[in-house]
C-alpha positions as CSV (number, residue, x, y, z in Angstrom):
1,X,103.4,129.2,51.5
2,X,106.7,130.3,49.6
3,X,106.3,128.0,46.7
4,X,102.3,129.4,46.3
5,X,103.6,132.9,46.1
6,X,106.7,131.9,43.7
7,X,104.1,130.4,41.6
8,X,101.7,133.0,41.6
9,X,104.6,135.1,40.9
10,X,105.4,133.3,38.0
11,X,102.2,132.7,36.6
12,X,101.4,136.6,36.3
13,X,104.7,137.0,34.5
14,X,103.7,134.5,32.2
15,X,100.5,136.4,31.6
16,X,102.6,139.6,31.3
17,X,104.5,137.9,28.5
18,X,101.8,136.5,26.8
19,X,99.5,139.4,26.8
20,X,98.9,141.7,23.2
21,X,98.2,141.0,19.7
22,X,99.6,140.0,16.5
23,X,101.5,143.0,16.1
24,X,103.1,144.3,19.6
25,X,105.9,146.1,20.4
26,X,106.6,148.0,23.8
27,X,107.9,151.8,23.4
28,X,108.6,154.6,25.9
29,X,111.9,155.5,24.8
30,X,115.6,154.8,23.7
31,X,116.6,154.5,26.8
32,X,114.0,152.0,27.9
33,X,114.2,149.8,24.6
34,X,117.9,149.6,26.0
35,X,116.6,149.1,29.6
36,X,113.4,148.9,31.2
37,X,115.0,148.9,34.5
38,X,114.4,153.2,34.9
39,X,112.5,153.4,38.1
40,X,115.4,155.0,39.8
41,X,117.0,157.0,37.2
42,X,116.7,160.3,37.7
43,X,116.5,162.1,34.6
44,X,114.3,162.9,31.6
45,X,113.2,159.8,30.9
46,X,111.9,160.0,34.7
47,X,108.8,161.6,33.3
48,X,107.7,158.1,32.3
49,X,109.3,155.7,34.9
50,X,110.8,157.9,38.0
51,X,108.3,161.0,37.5
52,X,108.9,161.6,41.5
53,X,113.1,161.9,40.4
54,X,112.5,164.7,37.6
55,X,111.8,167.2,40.7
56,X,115.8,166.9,41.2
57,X,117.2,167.7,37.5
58,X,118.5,171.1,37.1
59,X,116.1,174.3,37.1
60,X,114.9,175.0,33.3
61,X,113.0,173.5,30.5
62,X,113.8,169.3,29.5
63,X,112.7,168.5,26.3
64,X,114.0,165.0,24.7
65,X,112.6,163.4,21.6
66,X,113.5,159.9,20.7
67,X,112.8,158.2,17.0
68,X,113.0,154.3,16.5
69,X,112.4,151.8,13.6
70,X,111.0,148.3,13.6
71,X,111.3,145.9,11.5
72,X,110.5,142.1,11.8
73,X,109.8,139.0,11.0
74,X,106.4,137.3,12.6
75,X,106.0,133.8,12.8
76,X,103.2,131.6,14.3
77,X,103.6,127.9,14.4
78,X,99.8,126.2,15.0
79,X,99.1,122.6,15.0
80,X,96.0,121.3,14.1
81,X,95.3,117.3,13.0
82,X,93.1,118.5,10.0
83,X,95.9,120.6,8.5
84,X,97.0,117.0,6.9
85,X,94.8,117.2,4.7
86,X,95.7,120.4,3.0
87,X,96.9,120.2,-0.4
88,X,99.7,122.8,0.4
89,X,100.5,121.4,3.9
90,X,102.6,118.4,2.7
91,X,100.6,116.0,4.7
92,X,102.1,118.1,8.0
93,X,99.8,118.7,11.1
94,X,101.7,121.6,11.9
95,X,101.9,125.2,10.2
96,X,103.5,128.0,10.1
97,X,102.3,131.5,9.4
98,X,104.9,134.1,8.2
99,X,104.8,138.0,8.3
100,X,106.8,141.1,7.8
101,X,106.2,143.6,10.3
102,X,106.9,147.8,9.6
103,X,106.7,150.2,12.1
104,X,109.4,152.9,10.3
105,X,109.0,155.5,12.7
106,X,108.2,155.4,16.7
107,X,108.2,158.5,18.4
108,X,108.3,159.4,21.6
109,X,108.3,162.9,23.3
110,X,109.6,163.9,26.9
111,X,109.4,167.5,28.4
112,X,109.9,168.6,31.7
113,X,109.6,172.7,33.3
114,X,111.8,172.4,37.1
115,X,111.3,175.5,39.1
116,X,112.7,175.6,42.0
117,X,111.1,172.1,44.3
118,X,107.9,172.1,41.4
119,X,108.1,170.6,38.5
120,X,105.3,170.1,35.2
121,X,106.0,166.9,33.1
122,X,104.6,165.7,30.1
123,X,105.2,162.5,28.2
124,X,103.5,161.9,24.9
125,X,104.4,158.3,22.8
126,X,103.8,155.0,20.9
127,X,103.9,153.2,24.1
128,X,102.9,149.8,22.3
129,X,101.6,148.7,18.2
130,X,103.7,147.1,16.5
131,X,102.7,148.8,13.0
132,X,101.6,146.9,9.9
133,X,101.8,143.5,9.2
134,X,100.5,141.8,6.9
135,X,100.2,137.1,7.0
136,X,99.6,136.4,2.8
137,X,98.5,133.0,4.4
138,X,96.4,134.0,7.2
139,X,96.3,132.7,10.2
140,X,96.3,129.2,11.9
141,X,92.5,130.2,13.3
142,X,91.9,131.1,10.1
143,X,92.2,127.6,7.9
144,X,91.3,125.3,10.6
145,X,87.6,126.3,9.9
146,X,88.4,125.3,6.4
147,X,90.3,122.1,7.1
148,X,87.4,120.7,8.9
149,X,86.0,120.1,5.3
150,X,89.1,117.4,4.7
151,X,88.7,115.7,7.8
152,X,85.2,115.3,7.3
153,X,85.4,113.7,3.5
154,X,87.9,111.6,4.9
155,X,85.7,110.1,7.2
156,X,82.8,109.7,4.4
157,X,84.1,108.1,1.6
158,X,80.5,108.5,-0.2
159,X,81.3,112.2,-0.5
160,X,83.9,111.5,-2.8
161,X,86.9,114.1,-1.4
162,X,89.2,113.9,1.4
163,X,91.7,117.1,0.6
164,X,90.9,120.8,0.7
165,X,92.9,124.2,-0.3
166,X,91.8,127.9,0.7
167,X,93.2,131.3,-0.3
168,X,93.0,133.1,3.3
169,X,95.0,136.7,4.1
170,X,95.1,138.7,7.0
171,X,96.9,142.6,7.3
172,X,97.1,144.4,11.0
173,X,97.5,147.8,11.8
174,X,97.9,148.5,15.6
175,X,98.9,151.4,17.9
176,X,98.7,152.2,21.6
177,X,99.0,156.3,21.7
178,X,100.0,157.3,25.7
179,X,100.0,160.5,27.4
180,X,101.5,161.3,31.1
181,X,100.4,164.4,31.9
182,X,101.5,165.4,36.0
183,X,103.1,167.7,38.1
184,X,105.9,167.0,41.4
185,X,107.2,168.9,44.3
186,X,110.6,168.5,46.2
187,X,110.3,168.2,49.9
188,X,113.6,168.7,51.3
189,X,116.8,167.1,49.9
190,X,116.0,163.6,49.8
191,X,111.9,163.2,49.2
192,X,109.7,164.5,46.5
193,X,106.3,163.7,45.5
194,X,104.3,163.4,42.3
195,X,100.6,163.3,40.7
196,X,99.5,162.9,37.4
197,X,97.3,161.5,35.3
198,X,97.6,158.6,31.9
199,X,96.5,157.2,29.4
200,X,96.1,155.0,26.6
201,X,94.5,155.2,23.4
202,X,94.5,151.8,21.4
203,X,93.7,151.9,17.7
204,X,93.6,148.6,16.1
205,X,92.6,147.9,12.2
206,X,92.7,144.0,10.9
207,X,91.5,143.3,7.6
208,X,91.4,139.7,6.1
209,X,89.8,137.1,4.0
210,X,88.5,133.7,3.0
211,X,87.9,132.9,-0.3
212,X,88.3,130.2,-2.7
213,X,88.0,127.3,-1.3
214,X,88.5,123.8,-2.9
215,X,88.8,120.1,-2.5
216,X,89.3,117.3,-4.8
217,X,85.7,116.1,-5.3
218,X,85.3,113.4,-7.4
219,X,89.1,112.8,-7.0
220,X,89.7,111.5,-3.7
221,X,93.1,111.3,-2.8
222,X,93.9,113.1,-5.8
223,X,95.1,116.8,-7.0
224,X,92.2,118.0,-8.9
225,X,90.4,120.5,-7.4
226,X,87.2,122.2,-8.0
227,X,84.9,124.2,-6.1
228,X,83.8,123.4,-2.4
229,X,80.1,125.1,-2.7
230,X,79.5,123.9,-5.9
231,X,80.8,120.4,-5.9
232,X,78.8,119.8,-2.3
233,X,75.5,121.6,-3.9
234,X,76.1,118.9,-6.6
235,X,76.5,115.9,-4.0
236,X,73.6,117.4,-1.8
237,X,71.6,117.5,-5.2
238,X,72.7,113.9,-5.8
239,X,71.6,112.6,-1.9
240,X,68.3,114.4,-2.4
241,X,67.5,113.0,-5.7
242,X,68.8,109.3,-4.3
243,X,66.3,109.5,-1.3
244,X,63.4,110.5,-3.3
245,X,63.7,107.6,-5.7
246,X,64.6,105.3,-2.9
247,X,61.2,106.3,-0.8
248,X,59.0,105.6,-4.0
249,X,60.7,102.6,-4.5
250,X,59.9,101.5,-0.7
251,X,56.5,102.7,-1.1
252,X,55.8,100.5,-4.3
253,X,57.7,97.5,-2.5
254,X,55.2,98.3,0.6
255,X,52.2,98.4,-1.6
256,X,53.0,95.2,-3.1
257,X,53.8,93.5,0.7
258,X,50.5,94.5,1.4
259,X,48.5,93.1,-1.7
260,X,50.9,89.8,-1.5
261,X,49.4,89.4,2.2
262,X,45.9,90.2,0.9
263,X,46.3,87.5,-1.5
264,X,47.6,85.0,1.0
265,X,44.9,85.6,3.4
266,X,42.3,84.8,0.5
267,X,43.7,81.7,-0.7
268,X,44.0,80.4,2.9
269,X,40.5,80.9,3.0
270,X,39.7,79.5,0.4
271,X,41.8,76.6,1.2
272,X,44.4,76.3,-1.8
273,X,47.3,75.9,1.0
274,X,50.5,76.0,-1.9
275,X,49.0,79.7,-3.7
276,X,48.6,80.8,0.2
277,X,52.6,79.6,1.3
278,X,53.7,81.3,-2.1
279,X,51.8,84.9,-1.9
280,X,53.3,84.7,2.0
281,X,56.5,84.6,0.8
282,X,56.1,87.0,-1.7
283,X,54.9,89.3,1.3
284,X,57.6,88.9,3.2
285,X,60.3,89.1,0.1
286,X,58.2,92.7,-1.0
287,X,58.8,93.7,2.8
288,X,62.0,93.0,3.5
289,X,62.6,95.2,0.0
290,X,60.3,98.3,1.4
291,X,62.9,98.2,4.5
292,X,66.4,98.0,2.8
293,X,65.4,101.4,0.7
C-alpha cells in the first residue's frame, strides 16, 4: 500500500513539473523565488502563502513591492526519424530548438491593514508567464509535418526527391495576472483564521509560420532545391498525363485482342488451322499488352 501511495505521490509531482507552456516562469515574490517554502512564515509575504499568519504582524498598514528580471535561454531537444532527411539537420534524427526568453520586469504587489485581531490583505502579481520568446526555427511539432515529405520521396524513388528544407518561426507572449483579495481574524494568541478569494487571469499570444518549403526534386540525393508545391503539381501533372496515354494504349491493345480472336474464330471455321493458331497468338500477345498498361 506504501509503494502505491509513494508512487502516486510521485507521479503528481512529475505532472506538477511538467505542467505549462513554452514560456513559464513561477512568481509571487523575492522571497519565494528564494524559497517557496513560506507556509509558516509569518510576515508580508504571508498574504500569498501564510494569509492566516498576517493577523500577527504589528498593527498598521504593510505594503511591499518586489521587481524581478528574467532572462533565459530556451531549448527543446525533439527527435523524430524523418528529421534525417532535412537538408539543414546534418543527417541527425534529433533537433534542437533554441530561444531567448525576456521578461524585464515582474512585479509583484503585497499590502496588508492589521487592526487589532482583523486584518484586510491584498496580493496583486505576475504569478506565472515567462514573457516573450521568440524560436527563429520553430518548433520540433512544427517541421515534423514537413519532414514527412522526405521520408515519403525516400520511399518512392519515381518521385524523384528524398530531402526537404522549410523556413518555420514561432514568437510567444505569455502571462498569468493573480489577485488574492481576503480578510483574517486573530482568535486568541495562538489561532487565527482567514477567507479570501483568487484568481488567475492567463493571457497567452503565439504567433508563427510555415512557409517556403523545398526539396530536391529532380535531384535526389542532391542539394538543389526548388519548390515543394510546384515541383509535385509538375510530377502530379506528369502521373496524370502517363495514365491517360497508358489507358488509350490498353484500350487499342484490347481492341486489337478482340479483333485477333474474331479472326481466329473465322479461320477455324473455315478450316485454315495455321491462319487460326497465328491470329490466337496474336490475341493473346495483344492481351497480355492491354494488361501490362
Amino acid at each position: 500500500m506504501k509503494k502505491i501511495v509513494l508512487s502516486a505521490v510521485l507521479f503528481g509531482s512529475t505532472l506538477s513539473m511538467m505542467a505549462g507552456g513554452y514560456l513559464t516562469n513561477t512568481n509571487q515574490s523575492v522571497a519565494f523565488l528564494r524559497n517557496p517554502a513560506q507556509d509558516a512564515n509569518i510576515n508580508l509575504n504571508g498574504v500569498y502563502s501564510n494569509p492566516a499568519g498576517v493577523n500577527f504582524l504589528q498593527p498598521g498598514f504593510h505594503f511591499g513591492i518586489n521587481l524581478q528580471s528574467a532572462y533565459q535561454t530556451r531549448e527543446i531537444q525533439s527527435a523524430f526519424k524523418a528529421f534525417e532527411y532535412g537538408i539543414r539537420n546534418n543527417g541527425s534524427a534529433s533537433k534542437t530548438f533554441k530561444a531567448e526568453a525576456k521578461a524585464p520586469v515582474i512585479p509583484s504587489l503585497q499590502g496588508a491593514w492589521v487592526n487589532g485581531p482583523l486584518s484586510l490583505q491584498v496580493n496583486l502579481a505576475l504569478v506565472g508567464g515567462g514573457g516573450k520568446a521568440t524560436y527563429h526555427n520553430g518548433l520540433g511539432s512544427f517541421e515534423s509535418k514537413v519532414a514527412l515529405l522526405g521520408a515519403i520521396g525516400n520511399a518512392n524513388h519515381a518521385l524523384g526527391f528524398n530531402r526537404y528544407d522549410v523556413d518555420a518561426y514561432m514568437h510567444g507572449r505569455q502571462y498569468f495576472y493573480g489577485l488574492t483579495l481576503g480578510a483574517g481574524y486573530r482568535i486568541g494568541e495562538h489561532f487565527s483564521i482567514y477567507g479570501g478569494v483568487r484568481g488567475v487571469l492567463a493571457a497567452a499570444h503565439y504567433d508563427g509560420y510555415l512557409r517556403n518549403i523545398r526539396i530536391n526534386g529532380g535531384d535526389r540525393n542532391g542539394n538543389q532545391m526548388t519548390s515543394a508545391p510546384e515541383y509535385l503539381k509538375q510530377k502530379s501533372n506528369e502521373f496524370a498525363s502517363a495514365a491517360a496515354t497508358n489507358g488509350k494504349l490498353a484500350l487499342t491493345a484490347a481492341n486489337a485482342a478482340t479483333q485477333a480472336a474474331a479472326e481466329a474464330q473465322a479461320a477455324s471455321e473455315a478450316g485454315n488451322i495455321a491462319l487460326a493458331q497465328s491470329k490466337s497468338a496474336e490475341a493473346k500477345e495483344q492481351a497480355q499488352l492491354a494488361q501490362s498498361y
